[in-house]
KEDOLUM-84118 format. One record per residue (C-alpha): x negated, y negated, z negated; residue number from 1; residue in three letters. Coordinates in Angstrom, 3 decimals. Layout:
N
{doti {X, Y, Z}, NUM, ala};
...
***
This chain:
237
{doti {20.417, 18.914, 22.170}, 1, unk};
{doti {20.538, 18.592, 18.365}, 2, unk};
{doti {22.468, 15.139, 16.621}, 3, unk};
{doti {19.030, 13.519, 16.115}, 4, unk};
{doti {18.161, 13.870, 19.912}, 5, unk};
{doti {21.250, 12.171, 20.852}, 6, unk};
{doti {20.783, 9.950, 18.625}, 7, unk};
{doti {17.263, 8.630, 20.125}, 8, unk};
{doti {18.702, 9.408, 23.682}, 9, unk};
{doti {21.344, 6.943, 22.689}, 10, unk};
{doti {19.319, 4.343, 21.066}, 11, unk};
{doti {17.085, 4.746, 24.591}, 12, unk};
{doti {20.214, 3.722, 25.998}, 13, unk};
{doti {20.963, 0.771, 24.252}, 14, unk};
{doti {17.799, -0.589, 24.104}, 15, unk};
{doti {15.713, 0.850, 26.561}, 16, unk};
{doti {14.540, -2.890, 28.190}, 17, unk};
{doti {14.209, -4.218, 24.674}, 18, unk};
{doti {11.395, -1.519, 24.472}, 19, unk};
{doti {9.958, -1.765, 27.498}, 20, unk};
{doti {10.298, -5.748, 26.942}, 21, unk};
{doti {8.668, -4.926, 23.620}, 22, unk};
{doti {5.361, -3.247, 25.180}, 23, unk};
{doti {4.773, -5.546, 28.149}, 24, unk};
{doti {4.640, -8.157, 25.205}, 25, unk};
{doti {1.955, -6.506, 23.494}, 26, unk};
{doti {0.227, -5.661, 26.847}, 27, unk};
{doti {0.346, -9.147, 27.959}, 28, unk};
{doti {-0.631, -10.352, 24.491}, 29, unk};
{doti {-3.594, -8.108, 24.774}, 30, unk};
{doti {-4.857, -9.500, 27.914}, 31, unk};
{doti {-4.885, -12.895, 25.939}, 32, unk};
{doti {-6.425, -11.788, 22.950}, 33, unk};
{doti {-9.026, -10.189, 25.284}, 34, unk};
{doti {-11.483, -12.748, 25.158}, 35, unk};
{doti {-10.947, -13.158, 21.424}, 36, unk};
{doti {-11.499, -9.309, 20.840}, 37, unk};
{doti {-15.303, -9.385, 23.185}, 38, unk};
{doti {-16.322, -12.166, 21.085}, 39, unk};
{doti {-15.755, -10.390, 17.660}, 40, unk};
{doti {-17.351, -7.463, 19.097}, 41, unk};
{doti {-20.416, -9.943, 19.266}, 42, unk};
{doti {-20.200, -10.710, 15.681}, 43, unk};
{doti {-18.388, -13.812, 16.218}, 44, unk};
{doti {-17.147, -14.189, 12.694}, 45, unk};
{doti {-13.880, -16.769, 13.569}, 46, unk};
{doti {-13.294, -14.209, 16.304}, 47, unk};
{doti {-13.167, -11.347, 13.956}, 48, unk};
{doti {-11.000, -13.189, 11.797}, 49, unk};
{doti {-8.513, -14.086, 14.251}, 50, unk};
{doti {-8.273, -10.490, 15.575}, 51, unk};
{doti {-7.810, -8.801, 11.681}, 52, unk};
{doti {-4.792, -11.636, 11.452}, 53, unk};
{doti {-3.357, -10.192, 15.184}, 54, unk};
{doti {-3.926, -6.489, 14.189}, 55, unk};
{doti {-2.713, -6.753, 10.615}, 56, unk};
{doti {0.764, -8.990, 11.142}, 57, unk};
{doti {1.919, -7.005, 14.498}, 58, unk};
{doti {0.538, -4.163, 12.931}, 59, unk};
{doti {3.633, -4.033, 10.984}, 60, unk};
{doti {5.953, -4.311, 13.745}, 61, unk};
{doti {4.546, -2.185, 16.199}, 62, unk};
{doti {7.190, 0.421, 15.980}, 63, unk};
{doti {10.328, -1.953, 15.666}, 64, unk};
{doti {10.592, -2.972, 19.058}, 65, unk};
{doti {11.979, -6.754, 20.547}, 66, unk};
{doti {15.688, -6.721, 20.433}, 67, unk};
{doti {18.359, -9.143, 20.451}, 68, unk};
{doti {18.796, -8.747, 16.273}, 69, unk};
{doti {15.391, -10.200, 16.039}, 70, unk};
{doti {16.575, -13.103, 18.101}, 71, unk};
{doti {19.551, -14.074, 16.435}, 72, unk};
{doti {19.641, -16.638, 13.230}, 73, unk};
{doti {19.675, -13.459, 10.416}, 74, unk};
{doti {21.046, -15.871, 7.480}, 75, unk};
{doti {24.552, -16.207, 9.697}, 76, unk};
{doti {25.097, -13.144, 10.963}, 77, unk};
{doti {24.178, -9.259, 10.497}, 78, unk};
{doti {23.648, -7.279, 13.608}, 79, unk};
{doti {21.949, -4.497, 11.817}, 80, unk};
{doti {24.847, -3.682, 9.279}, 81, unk};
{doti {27.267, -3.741, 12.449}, 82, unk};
{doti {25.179, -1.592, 13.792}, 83, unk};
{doti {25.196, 0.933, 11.292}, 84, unk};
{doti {28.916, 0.785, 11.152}, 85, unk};
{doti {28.870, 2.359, 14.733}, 86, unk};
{doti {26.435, 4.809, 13.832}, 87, unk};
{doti {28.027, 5.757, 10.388}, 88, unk};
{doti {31.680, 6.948, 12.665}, 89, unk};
{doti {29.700, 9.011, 14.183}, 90, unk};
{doti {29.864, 13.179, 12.772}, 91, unk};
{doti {26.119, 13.141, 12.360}, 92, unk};
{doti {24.710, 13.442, 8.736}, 93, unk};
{doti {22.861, 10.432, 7.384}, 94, unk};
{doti {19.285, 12.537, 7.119}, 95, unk};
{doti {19.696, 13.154, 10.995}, 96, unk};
{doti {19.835, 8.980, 10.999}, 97, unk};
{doti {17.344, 8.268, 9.165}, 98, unk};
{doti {15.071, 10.961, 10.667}, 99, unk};
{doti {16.019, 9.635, 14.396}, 100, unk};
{doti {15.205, 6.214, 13.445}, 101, unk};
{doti {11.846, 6.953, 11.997}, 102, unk};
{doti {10.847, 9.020, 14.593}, 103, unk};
{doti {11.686, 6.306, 17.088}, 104, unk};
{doti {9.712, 4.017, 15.243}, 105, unk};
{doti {6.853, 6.114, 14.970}, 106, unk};
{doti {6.699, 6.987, 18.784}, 107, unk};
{doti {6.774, 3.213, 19.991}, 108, unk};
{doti {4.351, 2.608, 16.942}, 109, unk};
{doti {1.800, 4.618, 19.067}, 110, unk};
{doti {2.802, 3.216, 21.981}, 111, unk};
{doti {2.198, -0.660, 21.345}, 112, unk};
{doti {-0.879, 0.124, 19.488}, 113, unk};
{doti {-2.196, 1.728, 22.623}, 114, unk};
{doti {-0.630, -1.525, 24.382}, 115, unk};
{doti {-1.954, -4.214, 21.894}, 116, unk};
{doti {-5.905, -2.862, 22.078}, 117, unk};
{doti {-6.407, -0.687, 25.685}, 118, unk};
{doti {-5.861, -3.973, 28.344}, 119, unk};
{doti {-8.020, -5.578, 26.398}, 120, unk};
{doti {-10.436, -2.955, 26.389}, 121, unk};
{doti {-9.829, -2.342, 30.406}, 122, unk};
{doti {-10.300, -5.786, 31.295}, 123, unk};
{doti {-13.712, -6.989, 29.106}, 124, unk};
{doti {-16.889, -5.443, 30.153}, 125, unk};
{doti {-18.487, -7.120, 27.064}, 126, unk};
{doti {-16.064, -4.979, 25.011}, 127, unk};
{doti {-16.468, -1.535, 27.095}, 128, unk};
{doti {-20.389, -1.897, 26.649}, 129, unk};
{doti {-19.791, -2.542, 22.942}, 130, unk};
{doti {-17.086, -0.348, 22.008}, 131, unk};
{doti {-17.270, 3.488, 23.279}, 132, unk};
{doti {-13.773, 5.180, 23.694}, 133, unk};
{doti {-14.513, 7.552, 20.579}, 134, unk};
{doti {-14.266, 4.094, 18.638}, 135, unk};
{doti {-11.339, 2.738, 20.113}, 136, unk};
{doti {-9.606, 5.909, 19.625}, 137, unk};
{doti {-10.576, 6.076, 15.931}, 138, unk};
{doti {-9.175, 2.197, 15.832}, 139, unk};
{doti {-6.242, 3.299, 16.823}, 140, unk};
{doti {-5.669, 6.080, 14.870}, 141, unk};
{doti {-5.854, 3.705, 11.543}, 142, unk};
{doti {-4.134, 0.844, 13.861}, 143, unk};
{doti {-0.870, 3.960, 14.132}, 144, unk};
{doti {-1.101, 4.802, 10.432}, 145, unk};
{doti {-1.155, 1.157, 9.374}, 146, unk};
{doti {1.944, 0.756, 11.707}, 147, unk};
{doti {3.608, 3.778, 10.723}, 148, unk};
{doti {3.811, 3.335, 7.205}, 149, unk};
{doti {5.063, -0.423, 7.579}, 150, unk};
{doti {6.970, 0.366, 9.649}, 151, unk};
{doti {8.624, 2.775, 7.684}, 152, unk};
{doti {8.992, -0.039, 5.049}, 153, unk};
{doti {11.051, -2.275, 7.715}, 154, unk};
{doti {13.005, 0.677, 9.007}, 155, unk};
{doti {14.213, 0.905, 5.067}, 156, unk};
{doti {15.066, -2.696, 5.426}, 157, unk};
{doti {17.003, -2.711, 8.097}, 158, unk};
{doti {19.100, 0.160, 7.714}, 159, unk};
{doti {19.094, -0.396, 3.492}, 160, unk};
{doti {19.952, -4.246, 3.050}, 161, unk};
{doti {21.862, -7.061, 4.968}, 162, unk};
{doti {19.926, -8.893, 7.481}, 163, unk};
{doti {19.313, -12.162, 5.543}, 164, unk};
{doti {17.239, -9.858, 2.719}, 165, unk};
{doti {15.381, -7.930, 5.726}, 166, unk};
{doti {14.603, -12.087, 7.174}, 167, unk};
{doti {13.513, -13.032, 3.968}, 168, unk};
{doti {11.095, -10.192, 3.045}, 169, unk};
{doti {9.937, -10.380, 6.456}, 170, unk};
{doti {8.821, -13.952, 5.641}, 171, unk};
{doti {7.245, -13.168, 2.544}, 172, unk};
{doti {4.958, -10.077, 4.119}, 173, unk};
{doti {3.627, -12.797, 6.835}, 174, unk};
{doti {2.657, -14.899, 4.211}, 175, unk};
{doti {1.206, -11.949, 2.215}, 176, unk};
{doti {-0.997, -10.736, 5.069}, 177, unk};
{doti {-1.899, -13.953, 5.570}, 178, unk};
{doti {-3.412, -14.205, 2.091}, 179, unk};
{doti {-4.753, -10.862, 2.659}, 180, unk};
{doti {-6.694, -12.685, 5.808}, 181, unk};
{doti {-8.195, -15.353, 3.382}, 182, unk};
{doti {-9.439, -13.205, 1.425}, 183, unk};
{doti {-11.223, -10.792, 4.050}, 184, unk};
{doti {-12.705, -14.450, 5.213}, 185, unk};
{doti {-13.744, -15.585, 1.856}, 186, unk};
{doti {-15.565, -12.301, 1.269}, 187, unk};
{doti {-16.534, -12.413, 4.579}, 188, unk};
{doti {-15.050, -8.885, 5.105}, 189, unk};
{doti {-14.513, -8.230, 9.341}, 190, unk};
{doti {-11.818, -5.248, 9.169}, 191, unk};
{doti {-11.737, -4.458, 12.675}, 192, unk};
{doti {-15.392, -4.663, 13.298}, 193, unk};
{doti {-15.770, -2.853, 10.019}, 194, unk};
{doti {-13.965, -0.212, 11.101}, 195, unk};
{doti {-15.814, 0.119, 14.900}, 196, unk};
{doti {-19.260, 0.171, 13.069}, 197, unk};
{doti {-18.169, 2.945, 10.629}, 198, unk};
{doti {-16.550, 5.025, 13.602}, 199, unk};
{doti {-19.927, 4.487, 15.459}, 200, unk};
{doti {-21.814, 5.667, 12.403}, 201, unk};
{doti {-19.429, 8.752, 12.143}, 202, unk};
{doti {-16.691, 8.750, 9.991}, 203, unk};
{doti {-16.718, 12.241, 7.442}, 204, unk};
{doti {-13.515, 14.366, 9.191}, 205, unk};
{doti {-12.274, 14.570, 6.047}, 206, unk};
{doti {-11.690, 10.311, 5.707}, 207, unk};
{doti {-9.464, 11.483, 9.318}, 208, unk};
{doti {-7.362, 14.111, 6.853}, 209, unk};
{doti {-6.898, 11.748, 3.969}, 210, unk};
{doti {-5.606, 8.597, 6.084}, 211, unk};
{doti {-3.343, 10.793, 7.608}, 212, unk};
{doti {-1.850, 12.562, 4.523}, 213, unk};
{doti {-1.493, 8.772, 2.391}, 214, unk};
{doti {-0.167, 7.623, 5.534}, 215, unk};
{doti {2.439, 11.059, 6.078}, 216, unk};
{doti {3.403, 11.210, 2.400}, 217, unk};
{doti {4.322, 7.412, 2.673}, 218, unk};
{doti {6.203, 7.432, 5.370}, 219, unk};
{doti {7.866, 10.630, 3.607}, 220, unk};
{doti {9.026, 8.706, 0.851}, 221, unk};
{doti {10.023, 5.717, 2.751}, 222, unk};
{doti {12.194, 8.557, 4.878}, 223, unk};
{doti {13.679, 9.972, 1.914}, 224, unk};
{doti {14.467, 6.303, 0.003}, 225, unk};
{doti {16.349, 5.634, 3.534}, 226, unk};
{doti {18.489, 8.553, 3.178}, 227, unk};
{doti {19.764, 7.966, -0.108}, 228, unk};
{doti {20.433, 4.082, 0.526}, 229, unk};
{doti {22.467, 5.437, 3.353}, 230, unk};
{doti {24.554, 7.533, 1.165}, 231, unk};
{doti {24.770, 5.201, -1.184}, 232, unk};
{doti {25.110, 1.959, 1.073}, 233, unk};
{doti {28.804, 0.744, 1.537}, 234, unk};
{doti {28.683, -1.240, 4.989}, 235, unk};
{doti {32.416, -1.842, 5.178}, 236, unk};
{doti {32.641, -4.552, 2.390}, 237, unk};
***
């Protein structure tokens, strides 16, 4: 097993019931957005609304998982630069860090975007009737790419900056996709529904290629900027 195996074996480890905490959150939040999600189907504008604000603000955190550092008060302390002062005594090099912790966040990024939209799917006959599983899967393709490059973002956070910086811009992309909400509502733009009708229409393969490569060269860059803050970071003063 290479360093960035052990790596994700080890953070599996660590944090393994933070994960699976993490999904059963989204499953179980799922469940209660269920009857939300059938009525937006209907063209229940408020509904649709509601369900673009779920999608777009976990979204972002799909991939980062529900552990203890999320719980704590971030302005006193910094779990995540302790962390990496474990990690750093470690004879691994900091690409095989970066690339571990990416990867990790991609994988549970697919994970709790299955877990945020399939109960609800399972459970809502309205929803099944509406929604075939060609369109759910296209949903969360762009639900996965949305997440991953995000994601990528917070990952850079975390790993790049103290934890009261990560808090605060944190803070400031809720507010931001909240504004982005407003103005979906006050152009009366439905995003998720949106996106169902075009996959039901029959979305050109080539929109499939594009998404993917913005989404892949993003989360690229992100990858690379991580790697050189890590070089450059000092975490000991």
């Amino acid at each position: 097993m290479n360093n960035i195996g052990r790596l994700l074996v080890r953070e599996l480890r660590l944090f393994w019931l933070s994960y699976i905490g993490t999904m059963l959150f989204f499953a179980l939040y799922s469940l209660v957005l269920s009857v939300t999600f059938e009525d937006a189907v209907a063209g229940e504008t408020g509904a649709s609304i509601i369900v673009d604000m779920v999608i777009l603000l976990f979204g972002q955190i799909l991939g980062l998982g529900i552990t203890k550092f999320n719980l704590m008060n971030l302005f006193r302390t910094d779990p995540y630069t302790r962390k990496m002062r474990v990690i750093r005594r470690l004879p691994v090099r900091t690409s095989e860090i970066a690339i571990a912790r990416v990867t990790m966040m991609l994988v549970m990024t697919a994970v709790n975007a299955v877990m945020l939209i399939v109960p609800a799917y399972l459970v809502m006959p309205g929803i099944r009737q509406a929604v075939t599983m060609t369109e759910l899967c296209s949903l969360l393709i762009f639900i996965f790419l949305f997440g991953s490059v995000t994601g990528s973002f917070y990952v850079y956070m975390e790993i790049g900056h103290r934890a009261r910086r990560y808090l605060e811009v944190s803070i400031v992309g809720v507010l931001l996709t909240l504004l982005a909400v407003y103005l979906l509502w006050l152009f009366d733009i439905q995003l998720t529904v949106s996106l169902l009708e075009q996959a039901r229409e029959g979305y050109h393969p080539l929109l499939y290629i594009l998404a993917l490569v913005i989404a892949g060269l993003a989360v690229h860059l992100f990858l690379r900027i991580i790697i050189r803050r890590l070089d450059r970071r000092d975490y000991y003063s």
